[in-house]
Backbone as a ProteinNet text record, in pm:
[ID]
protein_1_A
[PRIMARY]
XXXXXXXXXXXXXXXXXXXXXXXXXXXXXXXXXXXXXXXXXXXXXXXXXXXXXXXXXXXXXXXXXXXXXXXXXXXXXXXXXXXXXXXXXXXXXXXXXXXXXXXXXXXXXXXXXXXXXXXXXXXXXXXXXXXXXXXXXXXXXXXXXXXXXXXXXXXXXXXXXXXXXXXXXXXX
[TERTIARY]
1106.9	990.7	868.9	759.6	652.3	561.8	527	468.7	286.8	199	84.7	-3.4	16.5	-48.1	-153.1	-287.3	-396	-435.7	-396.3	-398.2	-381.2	-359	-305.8	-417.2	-489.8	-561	-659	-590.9	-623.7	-487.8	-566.9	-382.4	-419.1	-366.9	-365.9	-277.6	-358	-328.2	-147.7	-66.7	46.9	82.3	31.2	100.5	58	-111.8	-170.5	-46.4	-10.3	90.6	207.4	274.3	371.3	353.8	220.5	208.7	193.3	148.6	128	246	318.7	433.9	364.7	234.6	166.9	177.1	220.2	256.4	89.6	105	-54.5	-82.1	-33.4	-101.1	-240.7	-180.3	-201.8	-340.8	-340.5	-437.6	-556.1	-504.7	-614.6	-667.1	-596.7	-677	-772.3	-751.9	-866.8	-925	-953.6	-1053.4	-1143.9	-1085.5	-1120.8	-1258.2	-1159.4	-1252	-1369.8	-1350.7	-1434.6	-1383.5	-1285.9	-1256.8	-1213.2	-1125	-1159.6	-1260.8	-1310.1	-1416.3	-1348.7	-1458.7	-1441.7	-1411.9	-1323.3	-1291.9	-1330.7	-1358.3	-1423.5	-1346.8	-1416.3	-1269.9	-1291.9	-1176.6	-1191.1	-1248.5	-1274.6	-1315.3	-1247.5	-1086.3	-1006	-993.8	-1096	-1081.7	-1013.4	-933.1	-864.8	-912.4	-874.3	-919.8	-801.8	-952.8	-905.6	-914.9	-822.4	-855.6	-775	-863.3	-896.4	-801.6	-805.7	-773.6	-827.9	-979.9	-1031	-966.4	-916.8	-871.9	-727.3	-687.2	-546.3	-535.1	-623.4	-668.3	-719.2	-811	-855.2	-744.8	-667	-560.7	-420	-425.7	-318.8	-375.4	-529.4	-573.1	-561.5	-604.8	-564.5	-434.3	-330	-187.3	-165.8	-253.2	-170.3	-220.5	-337.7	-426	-326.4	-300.7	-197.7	-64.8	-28.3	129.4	96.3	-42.3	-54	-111.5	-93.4	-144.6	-298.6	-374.4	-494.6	-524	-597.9	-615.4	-706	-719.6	-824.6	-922.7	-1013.7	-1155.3	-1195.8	-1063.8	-1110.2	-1069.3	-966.9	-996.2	-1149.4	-1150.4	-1251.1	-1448.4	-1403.1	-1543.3	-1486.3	-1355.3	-1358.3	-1392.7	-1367.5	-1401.3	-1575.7	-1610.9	-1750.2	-1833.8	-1744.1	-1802	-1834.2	-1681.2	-1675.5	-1755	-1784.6	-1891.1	-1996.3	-2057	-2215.3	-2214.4	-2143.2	-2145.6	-2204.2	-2178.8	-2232.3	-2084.2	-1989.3	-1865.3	-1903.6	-1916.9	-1901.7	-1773.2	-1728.4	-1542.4	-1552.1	-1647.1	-1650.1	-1664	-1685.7	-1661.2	-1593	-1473.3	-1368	-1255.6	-1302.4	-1175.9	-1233.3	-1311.8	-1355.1	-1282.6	-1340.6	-1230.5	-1072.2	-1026.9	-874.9	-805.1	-927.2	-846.4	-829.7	-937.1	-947.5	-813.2	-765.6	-678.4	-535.6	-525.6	-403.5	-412.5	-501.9	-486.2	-438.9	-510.4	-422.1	-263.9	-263.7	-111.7	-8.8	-73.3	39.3	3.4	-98.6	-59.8	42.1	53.8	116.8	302.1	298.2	401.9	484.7	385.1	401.6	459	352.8	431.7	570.5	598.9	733	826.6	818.5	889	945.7	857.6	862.6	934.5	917.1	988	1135.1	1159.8	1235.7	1347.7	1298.1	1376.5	1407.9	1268.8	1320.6	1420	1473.6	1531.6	1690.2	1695.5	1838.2	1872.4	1799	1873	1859.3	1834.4	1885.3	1997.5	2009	2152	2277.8	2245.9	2341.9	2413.4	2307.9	2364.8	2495.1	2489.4	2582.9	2724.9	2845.9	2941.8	2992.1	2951	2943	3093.4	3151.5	3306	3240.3	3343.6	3285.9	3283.2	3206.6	3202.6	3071.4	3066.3	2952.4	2797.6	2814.3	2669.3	2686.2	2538.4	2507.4	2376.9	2363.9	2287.4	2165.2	2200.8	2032.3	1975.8	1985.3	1964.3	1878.2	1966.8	1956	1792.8	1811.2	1743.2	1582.6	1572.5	1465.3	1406.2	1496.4	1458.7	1405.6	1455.6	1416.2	1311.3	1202.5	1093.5	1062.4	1126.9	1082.6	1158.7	1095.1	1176.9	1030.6	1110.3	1025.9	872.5	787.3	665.1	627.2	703.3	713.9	742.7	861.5	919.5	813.8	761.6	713.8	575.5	485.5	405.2	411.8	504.3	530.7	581.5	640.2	699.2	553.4	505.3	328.4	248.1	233.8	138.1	149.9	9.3	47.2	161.3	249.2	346.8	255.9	301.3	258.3	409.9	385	503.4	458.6	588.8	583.7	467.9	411.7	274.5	349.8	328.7	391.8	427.4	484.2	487.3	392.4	285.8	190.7	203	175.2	176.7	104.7	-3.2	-117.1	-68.4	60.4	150.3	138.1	104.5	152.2	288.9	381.7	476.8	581.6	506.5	562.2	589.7	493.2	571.8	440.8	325	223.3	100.9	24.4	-90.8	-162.6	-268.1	-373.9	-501.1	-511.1	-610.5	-536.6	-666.8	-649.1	-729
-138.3	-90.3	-172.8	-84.5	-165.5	-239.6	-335.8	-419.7	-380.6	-314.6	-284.9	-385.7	-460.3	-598	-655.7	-629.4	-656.7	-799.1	-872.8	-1034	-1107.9	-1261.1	-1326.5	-1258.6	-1237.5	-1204.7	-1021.3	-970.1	-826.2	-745.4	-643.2	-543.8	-401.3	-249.5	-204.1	-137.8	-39.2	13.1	-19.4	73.3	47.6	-110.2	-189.9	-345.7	-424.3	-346.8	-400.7	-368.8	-208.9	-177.5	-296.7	-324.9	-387.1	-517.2	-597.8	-701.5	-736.8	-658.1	-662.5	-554.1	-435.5	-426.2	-259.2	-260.9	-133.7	-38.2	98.4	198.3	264.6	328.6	409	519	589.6	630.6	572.5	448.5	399.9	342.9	260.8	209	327.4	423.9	546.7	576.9	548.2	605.2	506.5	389.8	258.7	270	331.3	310.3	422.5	529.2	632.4	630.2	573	568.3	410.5	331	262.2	98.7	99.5	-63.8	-146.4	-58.3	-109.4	-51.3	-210.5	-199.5	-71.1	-44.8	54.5	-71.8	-48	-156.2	-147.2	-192.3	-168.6	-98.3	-15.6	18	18.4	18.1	-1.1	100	92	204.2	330.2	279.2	418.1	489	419.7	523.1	465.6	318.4	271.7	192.8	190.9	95	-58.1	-155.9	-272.2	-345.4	-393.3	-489.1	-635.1	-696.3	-846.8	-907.2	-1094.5	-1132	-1093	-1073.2	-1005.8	-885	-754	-654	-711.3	-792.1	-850.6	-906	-976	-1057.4	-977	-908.4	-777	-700	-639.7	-547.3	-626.3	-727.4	-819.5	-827.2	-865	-861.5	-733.2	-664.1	-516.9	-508.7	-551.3	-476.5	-572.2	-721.2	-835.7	-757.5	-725.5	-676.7	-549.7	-479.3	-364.4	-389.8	-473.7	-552.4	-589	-651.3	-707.3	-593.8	-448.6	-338.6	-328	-417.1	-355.9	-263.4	-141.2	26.6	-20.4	84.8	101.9	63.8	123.3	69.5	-64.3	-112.7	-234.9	-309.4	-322.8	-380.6	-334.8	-196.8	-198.5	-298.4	-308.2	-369.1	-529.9	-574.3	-751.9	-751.5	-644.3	-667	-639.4	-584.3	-576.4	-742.3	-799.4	-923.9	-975.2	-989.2	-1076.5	-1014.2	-887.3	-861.7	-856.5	-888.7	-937.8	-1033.1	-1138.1	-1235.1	-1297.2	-1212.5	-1206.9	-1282.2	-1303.1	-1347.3	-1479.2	-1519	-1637.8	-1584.6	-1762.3	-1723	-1710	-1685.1	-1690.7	-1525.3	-1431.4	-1304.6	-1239.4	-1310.9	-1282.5	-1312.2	-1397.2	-1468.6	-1319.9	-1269.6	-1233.8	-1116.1	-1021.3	-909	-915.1	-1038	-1087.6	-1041.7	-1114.4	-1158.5	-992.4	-904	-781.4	-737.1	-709.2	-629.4	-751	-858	-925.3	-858.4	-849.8	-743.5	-601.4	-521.6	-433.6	-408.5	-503.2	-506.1	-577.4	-667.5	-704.8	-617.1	-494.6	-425.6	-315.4	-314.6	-190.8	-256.8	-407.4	-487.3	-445.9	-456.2	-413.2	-289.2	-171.2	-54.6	-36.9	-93.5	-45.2	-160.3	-268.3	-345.8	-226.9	-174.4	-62.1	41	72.9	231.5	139.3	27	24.6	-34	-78.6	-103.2	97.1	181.1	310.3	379.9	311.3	346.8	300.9	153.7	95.3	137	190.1	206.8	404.2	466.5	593.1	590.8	516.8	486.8	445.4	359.3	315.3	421	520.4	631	684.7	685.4	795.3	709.8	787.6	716.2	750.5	790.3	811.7	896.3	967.1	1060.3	1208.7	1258.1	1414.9	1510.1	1482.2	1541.5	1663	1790.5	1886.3	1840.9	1739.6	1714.2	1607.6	1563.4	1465.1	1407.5	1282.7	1280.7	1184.4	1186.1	1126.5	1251.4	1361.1	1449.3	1526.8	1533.1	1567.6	1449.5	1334.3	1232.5	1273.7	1291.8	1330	1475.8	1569	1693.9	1694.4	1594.3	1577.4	1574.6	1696	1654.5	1541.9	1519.3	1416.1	1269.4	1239.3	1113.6	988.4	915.4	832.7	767.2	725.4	725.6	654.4	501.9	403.8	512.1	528.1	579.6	706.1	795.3	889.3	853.7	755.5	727.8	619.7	569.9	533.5	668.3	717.1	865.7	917.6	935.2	1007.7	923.4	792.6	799.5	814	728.5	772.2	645	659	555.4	551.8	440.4	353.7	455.1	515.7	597.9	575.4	511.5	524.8	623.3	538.6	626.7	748.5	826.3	957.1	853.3	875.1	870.8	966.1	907.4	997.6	976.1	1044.1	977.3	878.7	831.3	756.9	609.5	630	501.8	315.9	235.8	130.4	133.1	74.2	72.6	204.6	327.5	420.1	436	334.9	326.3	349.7	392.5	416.4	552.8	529.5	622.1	579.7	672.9	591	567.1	643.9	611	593.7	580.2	530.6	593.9
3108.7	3035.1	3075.8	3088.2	3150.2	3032.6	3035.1	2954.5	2998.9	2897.9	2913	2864.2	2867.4	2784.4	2878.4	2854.8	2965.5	3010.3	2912.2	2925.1	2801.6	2788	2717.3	2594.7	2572	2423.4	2432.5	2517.2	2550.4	2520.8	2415.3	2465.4	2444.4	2471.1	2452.5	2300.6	2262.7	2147.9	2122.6	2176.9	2146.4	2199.6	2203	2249.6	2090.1	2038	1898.1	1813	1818.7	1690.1	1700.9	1865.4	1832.3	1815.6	1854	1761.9	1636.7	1601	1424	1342.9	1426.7	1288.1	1224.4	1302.9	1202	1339.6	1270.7	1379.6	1446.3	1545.2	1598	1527.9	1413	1349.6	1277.6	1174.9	1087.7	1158.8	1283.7	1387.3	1391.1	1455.1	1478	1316	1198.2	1073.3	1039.1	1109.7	1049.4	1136.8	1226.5	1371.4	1308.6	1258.7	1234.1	1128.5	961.9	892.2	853.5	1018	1014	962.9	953.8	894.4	1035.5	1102.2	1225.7	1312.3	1368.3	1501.1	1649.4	1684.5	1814.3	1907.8	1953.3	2046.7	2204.1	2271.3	2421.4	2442.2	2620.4	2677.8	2807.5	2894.8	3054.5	3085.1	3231.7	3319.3	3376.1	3345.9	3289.5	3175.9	3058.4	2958.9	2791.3	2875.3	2766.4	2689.9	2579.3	2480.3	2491.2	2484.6	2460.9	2385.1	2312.9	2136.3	2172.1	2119.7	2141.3	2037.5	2031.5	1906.8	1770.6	1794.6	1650.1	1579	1709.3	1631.7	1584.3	1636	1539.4	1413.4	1424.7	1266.7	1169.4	1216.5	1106.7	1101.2	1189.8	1143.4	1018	1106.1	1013	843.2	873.4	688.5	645.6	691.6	625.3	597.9	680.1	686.2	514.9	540.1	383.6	295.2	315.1	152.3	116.2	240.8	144.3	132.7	132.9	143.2	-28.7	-46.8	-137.5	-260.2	-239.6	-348	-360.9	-238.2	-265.9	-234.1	-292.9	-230.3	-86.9	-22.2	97.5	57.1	-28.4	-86.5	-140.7	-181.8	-217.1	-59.7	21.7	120.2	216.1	187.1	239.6	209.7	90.8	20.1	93.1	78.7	148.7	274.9	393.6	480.9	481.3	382.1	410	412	299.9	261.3	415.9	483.1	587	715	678	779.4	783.4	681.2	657.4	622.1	642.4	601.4	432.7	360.1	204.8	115.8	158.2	85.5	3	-114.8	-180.7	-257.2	-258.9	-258.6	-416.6	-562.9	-657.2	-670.1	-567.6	-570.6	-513.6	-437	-389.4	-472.2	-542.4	-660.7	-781.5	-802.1	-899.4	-870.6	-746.5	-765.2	-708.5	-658.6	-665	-784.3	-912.3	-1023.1	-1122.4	-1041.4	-1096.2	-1063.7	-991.3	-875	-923.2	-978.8	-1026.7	-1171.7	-1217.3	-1420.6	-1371.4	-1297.7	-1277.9	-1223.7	-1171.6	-1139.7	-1202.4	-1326.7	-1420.5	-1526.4	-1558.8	-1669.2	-1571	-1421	-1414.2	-1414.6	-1409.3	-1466.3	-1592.4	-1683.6	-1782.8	-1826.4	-1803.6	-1800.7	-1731.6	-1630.4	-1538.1	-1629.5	-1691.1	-1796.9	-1923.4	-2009.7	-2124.6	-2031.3	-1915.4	-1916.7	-1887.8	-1830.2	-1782.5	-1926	-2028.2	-2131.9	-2188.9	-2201.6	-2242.4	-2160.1	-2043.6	-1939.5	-1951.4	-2004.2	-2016.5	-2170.5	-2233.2	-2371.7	-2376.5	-2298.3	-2266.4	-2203.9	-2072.9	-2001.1	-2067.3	-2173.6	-2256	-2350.4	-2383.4	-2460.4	-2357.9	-2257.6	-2195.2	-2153.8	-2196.4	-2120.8	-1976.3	-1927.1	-1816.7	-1766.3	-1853.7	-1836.7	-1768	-1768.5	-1742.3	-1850.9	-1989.6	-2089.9	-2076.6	-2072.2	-2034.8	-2123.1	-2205.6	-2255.2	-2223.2	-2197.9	-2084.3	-2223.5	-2306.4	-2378	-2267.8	-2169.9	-2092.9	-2086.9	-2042	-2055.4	-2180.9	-2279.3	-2423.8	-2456.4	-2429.7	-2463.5	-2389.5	-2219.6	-2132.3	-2205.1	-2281.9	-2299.9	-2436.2	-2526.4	-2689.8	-2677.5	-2744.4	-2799.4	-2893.6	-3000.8	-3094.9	-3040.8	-2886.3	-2868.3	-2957.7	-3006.7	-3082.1	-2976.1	-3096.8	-3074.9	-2929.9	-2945	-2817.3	-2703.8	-2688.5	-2605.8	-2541.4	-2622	-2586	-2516.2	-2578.5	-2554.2	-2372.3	-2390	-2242.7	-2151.3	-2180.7	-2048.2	-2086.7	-2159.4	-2100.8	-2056.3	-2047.5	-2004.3	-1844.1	-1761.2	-1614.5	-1570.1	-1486.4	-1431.1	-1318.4	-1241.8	-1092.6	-1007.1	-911.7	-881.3	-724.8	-692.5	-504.1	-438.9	-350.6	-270	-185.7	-117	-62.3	77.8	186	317.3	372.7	480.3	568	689.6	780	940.2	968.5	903	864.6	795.4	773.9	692.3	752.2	706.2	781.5	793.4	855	883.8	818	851.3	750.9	598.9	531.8	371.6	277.6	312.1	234.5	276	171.3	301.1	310.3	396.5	457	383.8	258.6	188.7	46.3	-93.7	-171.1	-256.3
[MASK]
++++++++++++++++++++++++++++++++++++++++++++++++++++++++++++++++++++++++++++++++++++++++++++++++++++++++++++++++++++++++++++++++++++++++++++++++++++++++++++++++++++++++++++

């Protein structure tokens, strides 16, 4: 297999994906909607990305490793590209983006107790009523309970071609 790797800190697109782990979809959707830089390109046509497009791709790949949506990575890289970042407003919307994700803690805690004490109802034989069932279908399931299955859950992002490593999408 031929190694397309243009030099020690030059690579082509598929050499970026396999340094960093993120497939060429996902690459072409940040080139696309602008978080990544247009990267030069040779006189055949190709594009060449430097150490910079690695480091920026790598922060993108942590920030969404780490549940930040697109938009909000998109607003940090703005910081760092106008150079406007004071780290007292990077901590500020950090600490935003850590409350949302321990109330969505929270919620997945409550469903997951309304979850082990539905399971517990069932003995698990081959009897034709199934009370998890009976329990998911009861209208009058008590107030807690009900009020957690309505509201909105945090529910796995879809798979897109656009995915980092296939497990998310490309926007937010």
């Amino acid at each position: 297999m031929q190694n397309h790797r243009l030099s020690e800190e030059r690579y082509r697109r598929a050499d970026l994906a396999k340094a960093t782990g993120c497939n060429l979809e996902t690459i072409r959707y940040y080139e696309k909607v602008g978080m990544m830089p247009d990267p030069p390109r040779t006189a055949a046509g190709y594009r060449v990305y430097g150490a910079r497009h690695v480091s920026r791709l790598r922060f993108i790949m942590r920030g969404r490793d780490l549940g930040f949506t697109i938009e909000e990575i998109r607003s940090l890289l703005a910081l760092i590209d106008y150079g406007t970042q004071t780290c007292g407003e990077v901590r500020a919307r950090t600490e935003r983006h850590l409350s949302d994700v321990r109330a969505k803690i929270a919620d997945l805690r409550r469903i997951e107790t309304v979850l082990a004490r539905t399971a517990a109802k069932c003995s698990g034989d081959a009897a034709p009523e199934c009370p998890i069932l009976d329990a998911l279908g009861h209208e009058a399931l008590s107030s807690s309970s009900h009020a957690i299955m309505a509201s909105p859950v945090p529910r796995p992002r879809p798979t897109t071609a656009n995915d980092d490593r296939s497990r998310e999408p490309a926007s937010a």
